[in-house]
C-alpha positions in Angstrom: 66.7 21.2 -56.7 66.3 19.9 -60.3 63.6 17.7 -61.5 64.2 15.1 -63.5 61.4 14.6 -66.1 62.4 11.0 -67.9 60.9 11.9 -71.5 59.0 9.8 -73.4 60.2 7.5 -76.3 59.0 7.4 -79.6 56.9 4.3 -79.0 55.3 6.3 -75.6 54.8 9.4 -78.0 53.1 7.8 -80.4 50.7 6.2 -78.2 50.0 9.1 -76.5 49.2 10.8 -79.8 47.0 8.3 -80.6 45.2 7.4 -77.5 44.2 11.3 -77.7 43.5 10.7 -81.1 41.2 8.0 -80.6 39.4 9.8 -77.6 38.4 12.9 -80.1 37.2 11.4 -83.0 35.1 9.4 -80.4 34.2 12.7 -79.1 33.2 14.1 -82.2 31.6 11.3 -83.8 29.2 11.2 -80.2 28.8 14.9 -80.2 28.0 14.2 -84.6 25.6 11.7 -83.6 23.7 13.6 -81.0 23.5 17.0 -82.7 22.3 15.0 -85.9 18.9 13.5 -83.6 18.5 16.5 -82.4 18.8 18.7 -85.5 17.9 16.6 -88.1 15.3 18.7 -90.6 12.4 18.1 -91.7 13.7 17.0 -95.0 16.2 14.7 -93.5 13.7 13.3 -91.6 11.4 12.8 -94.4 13.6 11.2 -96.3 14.7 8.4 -93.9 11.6 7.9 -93.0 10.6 6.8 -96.9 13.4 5.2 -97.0 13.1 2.9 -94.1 9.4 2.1 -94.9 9.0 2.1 -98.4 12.8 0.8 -99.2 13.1 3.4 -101.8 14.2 6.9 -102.5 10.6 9.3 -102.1 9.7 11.4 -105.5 10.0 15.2 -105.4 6.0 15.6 -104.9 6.0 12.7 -102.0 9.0 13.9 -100.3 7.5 17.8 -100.4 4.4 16.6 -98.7 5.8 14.3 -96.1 7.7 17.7 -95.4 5.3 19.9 -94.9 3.6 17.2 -92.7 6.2 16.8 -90.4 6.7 20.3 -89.9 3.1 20.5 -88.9 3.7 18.0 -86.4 2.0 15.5 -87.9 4.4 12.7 -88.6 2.4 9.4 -88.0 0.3 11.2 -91.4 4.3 11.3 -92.9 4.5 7.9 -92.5 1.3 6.8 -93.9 2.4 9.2 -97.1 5.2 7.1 -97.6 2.9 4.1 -96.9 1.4 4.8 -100.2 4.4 3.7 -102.4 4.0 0.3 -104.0 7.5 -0.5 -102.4 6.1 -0.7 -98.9 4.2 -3.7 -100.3 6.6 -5.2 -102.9 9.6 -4.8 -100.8 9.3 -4.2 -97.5 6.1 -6.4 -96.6 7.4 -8.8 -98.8 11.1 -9.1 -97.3 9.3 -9.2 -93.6 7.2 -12.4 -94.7 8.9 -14.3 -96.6 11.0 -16.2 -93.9 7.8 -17.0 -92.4 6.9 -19.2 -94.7 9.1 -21.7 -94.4 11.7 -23.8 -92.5 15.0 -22.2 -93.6 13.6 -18.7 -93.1 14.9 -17.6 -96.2 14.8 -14.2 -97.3 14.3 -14.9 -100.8 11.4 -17.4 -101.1 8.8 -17.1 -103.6 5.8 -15.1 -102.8 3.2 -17.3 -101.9 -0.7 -17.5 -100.4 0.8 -17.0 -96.8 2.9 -13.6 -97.6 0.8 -12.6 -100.1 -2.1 -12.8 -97.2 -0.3 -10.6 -94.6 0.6 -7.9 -97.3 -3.4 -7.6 -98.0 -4.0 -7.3 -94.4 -1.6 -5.0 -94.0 -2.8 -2.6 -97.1 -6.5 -2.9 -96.0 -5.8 -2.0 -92.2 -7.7 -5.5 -91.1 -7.6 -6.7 -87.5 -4.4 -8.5 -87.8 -5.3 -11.0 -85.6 -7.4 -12.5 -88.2 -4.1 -13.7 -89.9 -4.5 -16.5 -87.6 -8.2 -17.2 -87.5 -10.1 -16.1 -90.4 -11.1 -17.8 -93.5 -9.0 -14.9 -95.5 -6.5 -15.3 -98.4 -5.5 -12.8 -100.3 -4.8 -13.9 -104.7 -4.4 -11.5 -107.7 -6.9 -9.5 -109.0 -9.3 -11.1 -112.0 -8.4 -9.2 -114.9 -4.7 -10.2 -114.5 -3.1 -12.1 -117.0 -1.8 -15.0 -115.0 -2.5 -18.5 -114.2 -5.4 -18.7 -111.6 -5.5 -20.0 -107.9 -4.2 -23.7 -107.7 -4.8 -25.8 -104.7 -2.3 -27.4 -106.3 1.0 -25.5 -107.1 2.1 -21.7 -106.5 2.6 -20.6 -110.2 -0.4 -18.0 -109.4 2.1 -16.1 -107.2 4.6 -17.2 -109.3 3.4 -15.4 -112.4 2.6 -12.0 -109.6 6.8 -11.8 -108.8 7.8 -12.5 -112.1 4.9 -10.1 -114.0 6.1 -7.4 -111.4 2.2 -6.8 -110.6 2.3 -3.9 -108.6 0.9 -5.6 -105.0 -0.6 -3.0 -103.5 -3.0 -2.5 -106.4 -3.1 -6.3 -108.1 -3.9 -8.0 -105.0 -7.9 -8.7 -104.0 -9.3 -10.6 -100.7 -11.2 -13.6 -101.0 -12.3 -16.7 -98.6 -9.8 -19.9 -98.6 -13.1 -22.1 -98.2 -14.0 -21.1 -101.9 -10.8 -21.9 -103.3 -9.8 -24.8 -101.2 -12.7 -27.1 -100.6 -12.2 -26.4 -96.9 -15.2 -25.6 -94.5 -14.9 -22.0 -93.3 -15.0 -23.6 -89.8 -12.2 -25.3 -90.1 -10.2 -22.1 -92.4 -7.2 -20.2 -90.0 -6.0 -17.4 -91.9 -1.9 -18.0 -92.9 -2.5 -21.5 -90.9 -4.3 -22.9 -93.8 -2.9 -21.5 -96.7 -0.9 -23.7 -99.0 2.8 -22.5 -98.2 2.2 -22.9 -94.5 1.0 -26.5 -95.3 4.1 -27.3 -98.0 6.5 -26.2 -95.1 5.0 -27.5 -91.9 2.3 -29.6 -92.5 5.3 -32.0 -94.7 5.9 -35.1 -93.4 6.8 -34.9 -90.0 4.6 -34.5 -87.1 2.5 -31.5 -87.5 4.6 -30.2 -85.0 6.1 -27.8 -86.7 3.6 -26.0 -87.8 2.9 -25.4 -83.5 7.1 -24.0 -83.7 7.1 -22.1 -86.6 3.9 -19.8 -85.7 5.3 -19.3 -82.7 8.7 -18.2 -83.9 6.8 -15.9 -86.6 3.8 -14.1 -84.5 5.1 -15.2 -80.8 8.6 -14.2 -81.0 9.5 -17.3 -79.1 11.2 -21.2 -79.9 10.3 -23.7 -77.8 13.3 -23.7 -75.9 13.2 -20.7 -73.9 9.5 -21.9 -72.6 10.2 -25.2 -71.7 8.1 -26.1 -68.3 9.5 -29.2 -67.0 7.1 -29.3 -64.3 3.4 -29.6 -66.5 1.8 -32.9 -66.5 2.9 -35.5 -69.2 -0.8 -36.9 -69.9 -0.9 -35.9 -73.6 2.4 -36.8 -74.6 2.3 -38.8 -77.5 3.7 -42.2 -77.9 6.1 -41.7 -80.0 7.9 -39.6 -77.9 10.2 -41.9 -75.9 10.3 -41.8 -71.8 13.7 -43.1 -71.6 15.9 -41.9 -75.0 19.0 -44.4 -75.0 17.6 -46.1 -72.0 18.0 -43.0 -69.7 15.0 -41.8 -68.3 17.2 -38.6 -67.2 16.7 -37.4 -70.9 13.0 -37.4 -71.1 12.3 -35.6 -67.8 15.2 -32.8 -67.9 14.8 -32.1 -71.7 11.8 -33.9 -73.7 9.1 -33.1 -71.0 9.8 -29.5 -71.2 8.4 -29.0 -74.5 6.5 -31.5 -75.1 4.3 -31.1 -72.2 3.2 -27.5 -73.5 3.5 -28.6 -77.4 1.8 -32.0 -78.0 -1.9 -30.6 -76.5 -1.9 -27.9 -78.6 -0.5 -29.0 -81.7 -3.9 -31.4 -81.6 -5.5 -28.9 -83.2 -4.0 -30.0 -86.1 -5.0 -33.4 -85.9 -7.5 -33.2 -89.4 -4.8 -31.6 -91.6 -2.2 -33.2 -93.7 -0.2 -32.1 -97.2 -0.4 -34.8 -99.8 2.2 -35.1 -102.5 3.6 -37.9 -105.0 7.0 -38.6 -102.9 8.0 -40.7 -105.9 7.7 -38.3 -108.6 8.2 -35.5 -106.4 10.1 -35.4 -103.7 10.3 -31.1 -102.8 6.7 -31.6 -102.6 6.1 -28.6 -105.2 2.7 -30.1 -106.5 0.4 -31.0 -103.1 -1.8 -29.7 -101.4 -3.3 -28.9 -97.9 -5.9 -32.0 -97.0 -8.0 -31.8 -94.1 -10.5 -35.0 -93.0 -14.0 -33.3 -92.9 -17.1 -35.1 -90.6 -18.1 -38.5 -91.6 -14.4 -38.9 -92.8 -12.1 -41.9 -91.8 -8.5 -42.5 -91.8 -8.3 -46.6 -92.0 -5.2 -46.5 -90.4 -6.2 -44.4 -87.4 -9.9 -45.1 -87.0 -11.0 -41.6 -86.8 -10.8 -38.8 -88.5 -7.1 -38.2 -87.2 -4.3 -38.0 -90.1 -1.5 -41.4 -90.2 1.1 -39.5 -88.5 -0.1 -38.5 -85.4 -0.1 -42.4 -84.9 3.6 -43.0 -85.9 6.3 -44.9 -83.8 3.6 -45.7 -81.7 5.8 -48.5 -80.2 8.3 -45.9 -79.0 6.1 -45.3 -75.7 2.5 -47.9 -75.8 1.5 -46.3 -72.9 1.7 -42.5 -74.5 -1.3 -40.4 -75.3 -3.2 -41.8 -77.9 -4.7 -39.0 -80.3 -8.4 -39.8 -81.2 -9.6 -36.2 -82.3 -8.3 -32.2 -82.9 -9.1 -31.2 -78.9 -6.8 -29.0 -77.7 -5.8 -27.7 -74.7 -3.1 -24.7 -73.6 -0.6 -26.4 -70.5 0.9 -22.7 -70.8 -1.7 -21.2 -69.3 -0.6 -22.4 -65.7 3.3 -21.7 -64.8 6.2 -20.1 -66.2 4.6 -18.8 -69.7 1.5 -17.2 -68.3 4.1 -14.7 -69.1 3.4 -14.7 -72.7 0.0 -13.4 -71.7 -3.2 -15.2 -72.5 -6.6 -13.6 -72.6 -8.6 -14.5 -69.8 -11.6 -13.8 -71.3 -10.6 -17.3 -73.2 -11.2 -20.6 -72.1 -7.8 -21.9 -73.0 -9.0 -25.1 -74.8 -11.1 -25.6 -78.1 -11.5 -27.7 -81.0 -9.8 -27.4 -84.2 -7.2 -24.5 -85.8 -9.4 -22.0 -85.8 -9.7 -21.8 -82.5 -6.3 -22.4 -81.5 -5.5 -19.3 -83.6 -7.7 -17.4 -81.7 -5.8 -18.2 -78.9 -2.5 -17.4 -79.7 -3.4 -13.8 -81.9 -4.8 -12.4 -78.6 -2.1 -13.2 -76.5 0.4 -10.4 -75.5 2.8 -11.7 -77.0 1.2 -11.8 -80.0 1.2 -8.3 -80.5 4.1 -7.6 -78.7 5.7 -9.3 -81.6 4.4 -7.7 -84.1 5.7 -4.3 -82.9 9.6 -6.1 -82.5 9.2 -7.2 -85.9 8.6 -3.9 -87.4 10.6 -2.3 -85.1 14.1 -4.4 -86.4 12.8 -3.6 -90.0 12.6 0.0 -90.2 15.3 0.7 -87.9 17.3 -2.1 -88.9 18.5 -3.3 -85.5 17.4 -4.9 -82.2 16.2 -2.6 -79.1 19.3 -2.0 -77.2 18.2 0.4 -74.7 15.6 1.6 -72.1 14.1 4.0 -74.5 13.8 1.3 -77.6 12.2 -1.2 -75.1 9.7 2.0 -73.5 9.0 2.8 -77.1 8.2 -0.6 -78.5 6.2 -1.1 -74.7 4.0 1.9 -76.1 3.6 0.7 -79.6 2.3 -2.6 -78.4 -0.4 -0.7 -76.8 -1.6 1.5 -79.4 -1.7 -1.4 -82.1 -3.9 -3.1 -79.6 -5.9 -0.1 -78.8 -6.3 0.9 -82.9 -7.9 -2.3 -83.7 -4.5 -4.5 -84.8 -3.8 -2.4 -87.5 0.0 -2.9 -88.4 0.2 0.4 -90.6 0.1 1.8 -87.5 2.4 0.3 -86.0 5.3 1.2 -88.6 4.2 4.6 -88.4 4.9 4.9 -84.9 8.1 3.1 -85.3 9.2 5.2 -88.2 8.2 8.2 -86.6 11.0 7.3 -83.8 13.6 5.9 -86.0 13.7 8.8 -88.5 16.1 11.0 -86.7 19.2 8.0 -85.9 
C-alpha cells in the first residue's frame, strides 16, 4: 500500500524554514545570554560595572584595580573604586535628581540646592534620611570663582554646571539656617531648599510639595493610596463636598486623598515662595518665606500663609487651618503598608518633623534601593530574583546607617554580569 505524502508548497516551505529559523536564533541568543552571566570575566565585569555607575569608560589604572578586586571576591570594594570617578557625581547622581526637583520631572534641569544636596550626601556617606529632616545644604566650595549663595536666584549652581566644577571635589556642607534666615527648627533638608520651594511651594496649595516627596523618596502618587474610608475632619474648605452638585464625586474620589493628604501637608502651613508675578512670572527670582513666632499673616490671623485660606466659600463648614499640626491618617488602614515606625508618634509640628516621619518609613528606603536599582541596571525589576535582591538591599542600607554608596554597590555588584 502506497502512502501518499501531500508535499508542501513554497509558501508552507518557507514558513517552515523560518519558524525553525526563528526557534534557533532564539535558542542561541538564550543559551548567548546565559553563558555570558555566567562566564563573564573579571574584566568584563569590571567594566560594566564602571560603566553603569560612573556613566563613563574606567581608565587603564582604575579598570586594573577594580579587576584584581573582583577576582579577590571583593566586588562591593569594585564598586566603591568606580565610586571614585567624578562622573558618579556629575552624571549619574546628577541625572538621578534632577527630576526631583521639579513638576515636569525633567531630566535636564539645572542643578540646584536640592540635587546639589543629595549628591553631597551621597559623597560623604551621611544618614540619608537626613535629606528630609536636617538643616543641611550642600553649595560650592569658597575659593571658587562663582557667584555666592542667593536666597534669591540659582546662578550659584548655575555658574557650578556651566564652570564644569568637578562636584565631587567643589562641593562643601553647610547649614540652610545660615544662608536662609530660617531657624534650624524649622530647616528640613531638600524640603527647604530653594528649588523645592520654586517648584512646589508656587502658588498653589502647598500640596504639592506633600505629592512630589512622595513620588521622589516614597515611590508612590496619591492615587494608588487613596483610603476612602479615613475620617474627613481636616479637609479643607476649599475642597468641595459635592463637585458639580454630585456629592458622589467627593466621597468616591476627592475623600480618598484628601483624607490622608490635607493633615499632613499642614506641616507646611508657615512656608510660602514670594516672587514679583508682574515682572516675573517663571518665578526665577523668589525665595522660600517661612512666618517665624510673633509673626502674623493679616489675612489669616495667625501665622498660617494666604493660601491655605483660599476658596474658603467652596465648603464653609471645611477644616479651618489655624497652625502647622500635623497628623498621619495613614497610619491606620490600607497604607500601614508603606511602613511607619512605631517607635513614632505619628503627629508633630512643623516640616521637620513631618520629614522625620516619612524618611523612616519602609518605604522610604525601599525606594531608595528601586531608584538605584533602575539606574544602574537600566530597567525595572521583572522577576523573583530582581525583587529578592532589591528586598535584601533595602535591608542592608538600613542596617549600614542609610548610606546610599552602599546601596549602588550592591546593586552594581548584581547587575554587572546582564
Amino acid at each position: 500500500m502506497r502512502v501518499y505524502i501531500k508535499p508542501l508548497n513554497r509558501v508552507g516551505l518557507w514558513r517552515n524554514y523560518a519558524q525553525k529559523t526563528l526557534l534557533f536564533l532564539l535558542f542561541v541568543n538564550t543559551l548567548a545570554t546565559f553563558t555570558h552571566k555566567v562566564n563573564a570575566s573579571a574584566l568584563e565585569q569590571a567594566k560594566r560595572l564602571h560603566d553603569r555607575i560612573a556613566g563613563v569608560p574606567a581608565s587603564k589604572q582604575t579598570l586594573s584595580e577594580m579587576v584584581s578586586l573582583l577576582n579577590s571576591n571583593q566586588a562591593i570594594a569594585a564598586a566603591y573604586q568606580a565610586m571614585e570617578s567624578e562622573h558618579f557625581y556629575s552624571t549619574t547622581l546628577k541625572k538621578l535628581s534632577t527630576p526631583w526637583t521639579n513638576k515636569e520631572q525633567d531630566i535636564f534641569g539645572e542643578l540646584n540646592d536640592y540635587s546639589a544636596t543629595f549628591i553631597g550626601l551621597v559623597r560623604d556617606d551621611i544618614d540619608f534620611r537626613k535629606i528630609l529632616q536636617d538643616d543641611i545644604v550642600y553649595i560650592g566650595n569658597n575659593n571658587l570663582n562663582i557667584p555666592n549663595y542667593n536666597n534669591n536666584n540659582n546662578s550659584h549652581y548655575q555658574a557650578l554646571e556651566t564652570q564644569f566644577i568637578n562636584l565631587k571635589d567643589g562641593l562643601i556642607k553647610t547649614t540652610q539656617s545660615s544662608l536662609n534666615g530660617l531657624p534650624s527648627e524649622a530647616t528640613a533638608g531638600i524640603l527647604t531648599s530653594r528649588a523645592a520651594a520654586k517648584a512646589f511651594f508656587y502658588l498653589g496649595t502647598n500640596r504639592a510639595m506633600l505629592r512630589f516627596t512622595l513620588i521622589n523618596h516614597l515611590c508612590t502618587d496619591l492615587e494608588p493610596i487613596k483610603d476612602n474610608t479615613l475620617t474627613p475632619d481636616r479637609i479643607r474648605q476649599d475642597v468641595s463636598r459635592s463637585p458639580g452638585g454630585d456629592s458622589r464625586l467627593f466621597l468616591n474620589n476627592c475623600l480618598g486623598c484628601h483624607s490622608g493628604m490635607d493633615p499632613l501637608a499642614q506641616a507646611f502651613a508657615f512656608y510660602d515662595y514670594q516672587f514679583d508675578a508682574e515682572s516675573d512670572p517663571q518665578a526665577e527670582n523668589g525665595a522660600l518665606t517661612y512666618n517665624q513666632s510673633g509673626m502674623i499673616n493679616p489675612l489669616t490671623g495667625t501665622r498660617v500663609v494666604t493660601k491655605y485660606h483660599h476658596n474658603a466659600t467652596s465648603f464653609p463648614y471645611g477644616f479651618i487651618t489655624l497652625d502647622d499640626q500635623w497628623r498621619n491618617y495613614w497610619r491606620t488602614g490600607i497604607n500601614q503598608k508603606l511602613g511607619w515606625d512605631p517607635q513614632l508618634s505619628g503627629q508633630g509640628s512643623g516640616i521637620k518633623s513631618l520629614g522625620q516621619e516619612l524618611a523612616n518609613s519602609e518605604a522610604f528606603a525601599q525606594c531608595q534601593v528601586k531608584k538605584v536599582f533602575e539606574n544602574i541596571c537600566l530597567r525595572t525589576a521583572e522577576n523573583d530574583d530582581d525583587l529578592n535582591q532589591i528586598a535584601t538591599t533595602t535591608q542592608s542600607f538600613k542596617q549600614n546607617n542609610y548610606q546610599l554608596k552602599r546601596v549602588f554597590a550592591e546593586i552594581g555588584n548584581y547587575c554587572m554580569g546582564e
